[in-house]
Each structure stands twice: as structure tokens, then as C-alpha cells.
C-alpha positions as CSV (number, residue, x, y, z in Angstrom):
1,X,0.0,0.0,0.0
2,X,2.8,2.3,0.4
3,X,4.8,2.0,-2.2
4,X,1.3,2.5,-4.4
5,X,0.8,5.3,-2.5
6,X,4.4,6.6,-3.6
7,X,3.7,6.0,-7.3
8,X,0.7,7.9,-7.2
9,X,1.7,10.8,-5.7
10,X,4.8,10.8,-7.7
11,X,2.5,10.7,-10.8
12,X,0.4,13.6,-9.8
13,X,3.4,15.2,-9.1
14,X,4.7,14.6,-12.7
15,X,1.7,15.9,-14.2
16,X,1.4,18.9,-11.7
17,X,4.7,19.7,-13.5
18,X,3.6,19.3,-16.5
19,X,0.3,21.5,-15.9
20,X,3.0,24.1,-14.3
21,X,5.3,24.3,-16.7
22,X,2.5,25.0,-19.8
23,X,1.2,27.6,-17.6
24,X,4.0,29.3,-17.1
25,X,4.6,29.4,-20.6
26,X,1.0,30.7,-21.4
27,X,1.6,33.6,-18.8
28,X,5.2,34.2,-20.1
29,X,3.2,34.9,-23.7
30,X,0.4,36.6,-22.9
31,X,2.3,39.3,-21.7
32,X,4.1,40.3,-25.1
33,X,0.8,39.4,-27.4
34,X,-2.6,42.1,-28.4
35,X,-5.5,40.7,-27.2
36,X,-6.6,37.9,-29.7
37,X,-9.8,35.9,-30.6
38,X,-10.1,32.6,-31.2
39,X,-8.2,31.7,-34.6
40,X,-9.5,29.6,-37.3
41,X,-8.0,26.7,-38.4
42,X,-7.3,26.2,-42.0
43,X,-6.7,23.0,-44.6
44,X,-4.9,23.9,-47.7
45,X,-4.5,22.0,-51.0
46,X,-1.1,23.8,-52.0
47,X,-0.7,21.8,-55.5
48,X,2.2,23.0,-57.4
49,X,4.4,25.3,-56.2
50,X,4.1,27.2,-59.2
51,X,0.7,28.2,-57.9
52,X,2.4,30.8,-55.4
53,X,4.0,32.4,-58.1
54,X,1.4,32.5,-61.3
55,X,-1.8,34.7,-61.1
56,X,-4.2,31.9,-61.1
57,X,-7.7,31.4,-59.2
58,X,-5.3,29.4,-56.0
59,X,-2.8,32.1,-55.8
60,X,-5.8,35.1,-56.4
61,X,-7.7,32.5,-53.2
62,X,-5.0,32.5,-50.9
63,X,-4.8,36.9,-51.4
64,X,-8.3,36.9,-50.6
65,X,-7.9,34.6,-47.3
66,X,-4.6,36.7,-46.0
67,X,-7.0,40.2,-46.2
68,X,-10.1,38.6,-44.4
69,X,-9.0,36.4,-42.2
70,X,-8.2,37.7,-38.5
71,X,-4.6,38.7,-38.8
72,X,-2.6,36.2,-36.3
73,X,-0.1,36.5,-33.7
74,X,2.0,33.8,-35.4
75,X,1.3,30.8,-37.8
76,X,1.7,27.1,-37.0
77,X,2.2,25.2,-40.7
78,X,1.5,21.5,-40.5
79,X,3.0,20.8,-44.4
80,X,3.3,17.6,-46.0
81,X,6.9,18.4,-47.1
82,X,7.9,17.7,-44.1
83,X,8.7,14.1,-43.0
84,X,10.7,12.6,-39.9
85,X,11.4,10.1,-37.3
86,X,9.4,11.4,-34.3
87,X,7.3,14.9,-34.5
88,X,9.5,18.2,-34.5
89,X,9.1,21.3,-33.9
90,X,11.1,24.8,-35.7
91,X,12.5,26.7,-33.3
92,X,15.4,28.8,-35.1
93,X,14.4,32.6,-34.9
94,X,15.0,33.3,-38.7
95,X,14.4,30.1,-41.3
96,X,15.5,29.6,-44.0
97,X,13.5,29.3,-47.3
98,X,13.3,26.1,-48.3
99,X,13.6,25.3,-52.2
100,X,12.3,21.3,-52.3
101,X,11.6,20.5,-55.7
102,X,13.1,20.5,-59.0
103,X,12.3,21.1,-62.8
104,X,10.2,24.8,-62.1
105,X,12.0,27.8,-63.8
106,X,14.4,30.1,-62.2
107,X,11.6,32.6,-61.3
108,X,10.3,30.1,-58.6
109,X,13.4,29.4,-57.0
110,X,14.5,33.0,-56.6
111,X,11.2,33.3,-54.2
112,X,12.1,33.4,-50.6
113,X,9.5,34.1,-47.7
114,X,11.8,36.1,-45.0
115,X,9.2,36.1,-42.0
116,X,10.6,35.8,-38.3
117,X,10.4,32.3,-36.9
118,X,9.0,31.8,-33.2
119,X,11.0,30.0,-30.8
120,X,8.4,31.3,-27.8
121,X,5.5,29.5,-29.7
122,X,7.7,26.8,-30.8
123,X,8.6,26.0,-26.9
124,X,4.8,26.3,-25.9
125,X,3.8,23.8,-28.6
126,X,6.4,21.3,-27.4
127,X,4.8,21.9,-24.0
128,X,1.0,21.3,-25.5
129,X,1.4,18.1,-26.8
130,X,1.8,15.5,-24.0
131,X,0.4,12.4,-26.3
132,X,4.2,12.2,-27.8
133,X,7.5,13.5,-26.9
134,X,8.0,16.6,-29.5
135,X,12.0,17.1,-30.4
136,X,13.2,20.7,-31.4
137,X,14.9,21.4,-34.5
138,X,17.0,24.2,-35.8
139,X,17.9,22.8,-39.0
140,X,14.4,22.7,-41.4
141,X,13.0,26.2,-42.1
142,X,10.0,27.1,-44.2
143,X,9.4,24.0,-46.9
144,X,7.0,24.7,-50.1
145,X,4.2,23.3,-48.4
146,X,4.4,26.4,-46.1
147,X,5.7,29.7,-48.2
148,X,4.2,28.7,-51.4
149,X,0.7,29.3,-49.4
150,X,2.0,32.1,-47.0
151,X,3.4,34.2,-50.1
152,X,0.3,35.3,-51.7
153,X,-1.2,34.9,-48.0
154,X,0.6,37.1,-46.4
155,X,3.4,38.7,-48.7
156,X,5.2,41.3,-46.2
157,X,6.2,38.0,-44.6
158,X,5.6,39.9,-40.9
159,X,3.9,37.3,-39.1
160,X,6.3,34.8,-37.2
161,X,5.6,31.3,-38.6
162,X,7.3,28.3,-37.2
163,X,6.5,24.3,-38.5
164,X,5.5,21.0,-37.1
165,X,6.8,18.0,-38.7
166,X,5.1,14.9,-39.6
167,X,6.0,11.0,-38.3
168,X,5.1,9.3,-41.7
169,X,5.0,6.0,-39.4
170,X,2.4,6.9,-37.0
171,X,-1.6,6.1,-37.6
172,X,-3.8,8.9,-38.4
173,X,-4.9,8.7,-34.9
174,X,-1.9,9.9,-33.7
175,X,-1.3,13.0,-36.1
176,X,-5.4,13.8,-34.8
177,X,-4.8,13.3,-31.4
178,X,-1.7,16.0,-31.3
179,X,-4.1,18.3,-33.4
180,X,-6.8,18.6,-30.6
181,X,-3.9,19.0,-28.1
182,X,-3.3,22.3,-30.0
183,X,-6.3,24.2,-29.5
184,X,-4.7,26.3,-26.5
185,X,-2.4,27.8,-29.2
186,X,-5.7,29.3,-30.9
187,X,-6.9,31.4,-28.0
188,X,-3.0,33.2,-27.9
189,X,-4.0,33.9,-32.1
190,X,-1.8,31.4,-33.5
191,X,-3.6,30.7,-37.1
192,X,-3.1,26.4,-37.4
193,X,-2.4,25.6,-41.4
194,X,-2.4,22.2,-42.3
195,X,-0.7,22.3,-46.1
196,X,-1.5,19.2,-48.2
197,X,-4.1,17.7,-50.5
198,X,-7.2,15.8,-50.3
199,X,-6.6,13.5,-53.0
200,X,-2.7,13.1,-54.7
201,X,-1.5,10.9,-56.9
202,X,1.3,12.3,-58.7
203,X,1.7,9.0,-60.6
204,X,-1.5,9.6,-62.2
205,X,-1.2,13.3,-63.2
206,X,-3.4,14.1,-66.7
207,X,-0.8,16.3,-68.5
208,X,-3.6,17.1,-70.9
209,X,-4.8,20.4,-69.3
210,X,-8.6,18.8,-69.8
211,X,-10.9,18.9,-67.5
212,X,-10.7,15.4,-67.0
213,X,-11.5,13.6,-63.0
214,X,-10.5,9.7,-62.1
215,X,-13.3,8.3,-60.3
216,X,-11.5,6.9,-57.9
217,X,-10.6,10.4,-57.1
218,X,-14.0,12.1,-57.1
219,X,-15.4,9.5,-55.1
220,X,-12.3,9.8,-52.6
221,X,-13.1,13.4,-52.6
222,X,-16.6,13.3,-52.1
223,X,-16.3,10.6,-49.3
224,X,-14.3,12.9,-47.5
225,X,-16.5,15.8,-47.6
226,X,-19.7,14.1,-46.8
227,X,-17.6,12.6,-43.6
228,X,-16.3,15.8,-43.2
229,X,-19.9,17.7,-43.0
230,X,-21.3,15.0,-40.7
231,X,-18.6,15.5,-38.5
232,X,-17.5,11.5,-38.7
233,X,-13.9,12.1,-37.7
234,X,-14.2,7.7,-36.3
235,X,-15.1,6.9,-40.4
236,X,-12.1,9.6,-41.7
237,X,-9.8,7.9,-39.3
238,X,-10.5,4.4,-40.7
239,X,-10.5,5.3,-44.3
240,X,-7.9,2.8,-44.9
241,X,-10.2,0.2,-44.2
242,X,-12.9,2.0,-45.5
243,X,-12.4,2.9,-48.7
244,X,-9.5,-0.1,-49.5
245,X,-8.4,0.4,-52.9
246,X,-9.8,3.8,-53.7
247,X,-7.9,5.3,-50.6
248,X,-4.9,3.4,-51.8
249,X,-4.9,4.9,-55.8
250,X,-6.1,8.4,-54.0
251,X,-3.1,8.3,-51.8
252,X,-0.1,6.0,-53.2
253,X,1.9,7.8,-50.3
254,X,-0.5,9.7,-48.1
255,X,2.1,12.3,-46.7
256,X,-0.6,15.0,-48.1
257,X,-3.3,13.5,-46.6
258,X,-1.4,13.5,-43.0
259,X,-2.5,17.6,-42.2
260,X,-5.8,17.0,-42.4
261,X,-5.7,14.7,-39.7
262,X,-4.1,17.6,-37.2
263,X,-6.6,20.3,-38.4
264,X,-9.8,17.7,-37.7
265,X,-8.4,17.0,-34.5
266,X,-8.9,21.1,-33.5
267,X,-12.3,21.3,-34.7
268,X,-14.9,22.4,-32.4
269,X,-18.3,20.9,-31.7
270,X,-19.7,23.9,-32.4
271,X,-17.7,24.9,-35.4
272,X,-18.5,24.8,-39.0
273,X,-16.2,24.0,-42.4
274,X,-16.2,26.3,-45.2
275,X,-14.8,25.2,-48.2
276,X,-12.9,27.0,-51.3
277,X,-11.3,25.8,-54.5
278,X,-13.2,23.0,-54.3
279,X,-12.0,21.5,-57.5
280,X,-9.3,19.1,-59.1
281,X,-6.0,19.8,-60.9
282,X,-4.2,17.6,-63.2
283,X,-7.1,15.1,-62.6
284,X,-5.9,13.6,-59.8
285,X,-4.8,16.1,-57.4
286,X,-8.1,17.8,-55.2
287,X,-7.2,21.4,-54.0
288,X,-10.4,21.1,-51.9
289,X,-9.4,23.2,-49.0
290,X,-11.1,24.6,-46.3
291,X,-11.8,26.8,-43.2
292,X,-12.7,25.6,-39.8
293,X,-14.6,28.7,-37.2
């Protein structure tokens, strides 16, 4: 009886520590932010990275979001560019522009994004999340998953942004269950961006410029969505199972499916989805993308 005793009150003791320590990092923040409202959250099919450079209807989008949505304290990018062992946070105060891809013209990789990281919001995620140990990391920066977005977004690039890395090897209940345990970061006007796409196959890519849909695709698509509006976050989380083959050609790797999961896992019960550029590229890729308040 003693010794269970012991172990008890050393493990309200741990999490006491725990509860402390977040705290104090809440308090230490809210005394250098404005007053803030609760952010939205946001799902973006990015789609090529040419798309943050040419005047098409996703860059001309992504203008219109960065002028009416609230303007945030600092942005937390979830991108599917960025894949490790274990979940990491950025915590370097100025990152670098990341230039991952090949075969775009010279004009895309002269773009860089200059915004400020945030090593204070950095060190209160990695406080948040108590369902896995999150590692710092001061070597990653801003992938194309994240400034291709952000530049039509937010062009002065004068918002801190910092990223959170993916564990390709975990279930998708473990990249939704570290989403809900981010919803603190809201209320202190952190604006949550999860960077991927809804279908992608890049394997399968219509070079055609038709307007031309697999049905495996649209039906992954609309699957999604109808989940999505009935709130069936059990059903999105077994699609594997689900939706077999279909989730297997929408998703031959489903690194840009893994956001998603994060940006379900902060939605409200009493919040509601609206969508934009609901539509397919390239026949196989959805830029669905959304808005949760």
C-alpha cells in the first residue's frame, strides 16, 4: 500500500509539473501578445508550387484569405513536405527558405519568404502536446508546403511562422490526437495551417490540361466531404479500411493526406467547415481546402 501510494503521488506530481510548466509558458506569452480571438484553423490543397508564383484562381484565393481572415499573432504550418522520425518542432528565430523541388524555372526558385520564426511559440507547442514527446529542431525552415501558401497569403512576410513535422509511421490517430492537443495555441492567435491535398497521386497526373476527374478520385473526394460535414472524424480515421483500394490509388503515399488529420483534431463541436477551390488539378490532385470557425 505504500509503495502504491508513492507512485501515485509521484505521478500527480509529474503531471502537476507538467500543468506548471505549460502555464507558465501561457503567462510568459500573454504578456508580449494584443488581445486575440479565437483563430481559425485552416486545410490547404497547395498543389504546385508554381501556384504561389502564377496569377491563377489558388494564388488570387490565398490573397483573398490573408485580407479577411483575422490577422494572427503567429502561424503554426503542419506541411506535408515535411517528413521525420518522431514529430518536430522549428525553433530557429530566422528560417530559411526552403527550395524542395526540381524542374520549375528560375523565377520560382529565386522566391524566398523572410518572415521571423517563433521560438516562444515553438517552446509552448512542445509543452501542449503530452500524447508524444515533440524534439526541437534548428535545421528545417519554411518547406514549399508552407511559403508557397504564405506568399500570396501574407506577402510582407511579418507574421512569425514556425512548422511542425510529420512522423510518416504513425496512424492517423496519432497526427489527430496532437491536433486537438493544440487548440490552446488558438486562444494566444496562432492561425493552425495544415498544407496538403485531399486527394494526390502524382503517378497519375493528366498532362492534358482537360478537364478530365479519375473516379477513384472524385469518389475519394466526395467521401471525404460528406464525412467531413457530418462530423464522422471515427469513419475519416479508418479510411484505410474503408475505402480499400480507392484510398490506396487516392493516396499512393499519403504524406498530403497526413494535415488533415491535425486540423480535424482542433475542430470544435460547435464549429463549421467552409470550403474554397473546391476542385481538381491535373485530374488527380483535389485542392479542396477549407476553413474551420
Amino acid at each position: 500500500m505504500h509503495r502504491r501510494t508513492l507512485l501515485k503521488a509521484g505521478g500527480l506530481f509529474a503531471i502537476t509539473q507538467v500543468m506548471g510548466s505549460t502555464l507558465s509558458a501561457l503567462e510568459a506569452l500573454g504578456g508580449n501578445l494584443s488581445p486575440s480571438v479565437r483563430m481559425p484553423v485552416m486545410f490547404v490543397g497547395h498543389g504546385s508550387p508554381m501556384n504561389a508564383i502564377e496569377d491563377n484562381k489558388y494564388h488570387k484565393s490565398w490573397q483573398a484569405m490573408g485580407k479577411t481572415l483575422p490577422r494572427p499573432q503567429a502561424i503554426l504550418s503542419v506541411s506535408a513536405h515535411w517528413i521525420t522520425k518522431g514529430t518536430k518542432v522549428t525553433v530557429m528565430s530566422k528560417p530559411k527558405t526552403i527550395h524542395d523541388f526540381g524542374g520549375f524555372p528560375k523565377q520560382l526558385f529565386d522566391q524566398e519568404y523572410p518572415a521571423p520564426g517563433s521560438p516562444e511559440f515553438a517552446k509552448l507547442t512542445k509543452e501542449l502536446v503530452t500524447y508524444s514527446h515533440i524534439q526541437t529542431d534548428e535545421s528545417w525552415g519554411l518547406d514549399h508546403g508552407t511559403w508557397s501558401v504564405l506568399l500570396p497569403m501574407y506577402p510582407a512576410a511579418d507574421i512569425p511562422v514556425y512548422q511542425l513535422s510529420l512522423d510518416y509511421d504513425q496512424p492517423p490517430t496519432y497526427h489527430y490526437e496532437i491536433g486537438k492537443q493544440l487548440s490552446k495555441l488558438r486562444e494566444k492567435g496562432v492561425l493552425i495551417i495544415g498544407s496538403g491535398n485531399l486527394v494526390h497521386n502524382l503517378r497519375e497526373i493528366d498532362w492534358s490540361g482537360g478537364n478530365k476527374v479519375y473516379d477513384w478520385a472524385r469518389e475519394f473526394d466526395s467521401k471525404f466531404t460528406e464525412w467531413m460535414n457530418k462530423g464522422d472524424h471515427a469513419s475519416i480515421l479508418n479510411y484505410q479500411k474503408i475505402l480499400g483500394n480507392t484510398a490506396t490509388m487516392a493516396h499512393p503515399s499519403y504524406d498530403h493526406l497526413l494535415p488533415l488529420f491535425y486540423i480535424l483534431g482542433l475542430q470544435q463541436k460547435n464549429e463549421h467547415i467552409t470550403y474554397f477551390n473546391d476542385q481538381f488539378d491535373m485530374a488527380s490532385i483535389s485542392m479542396r481546402s477549407m476553413v474551420i470557425q
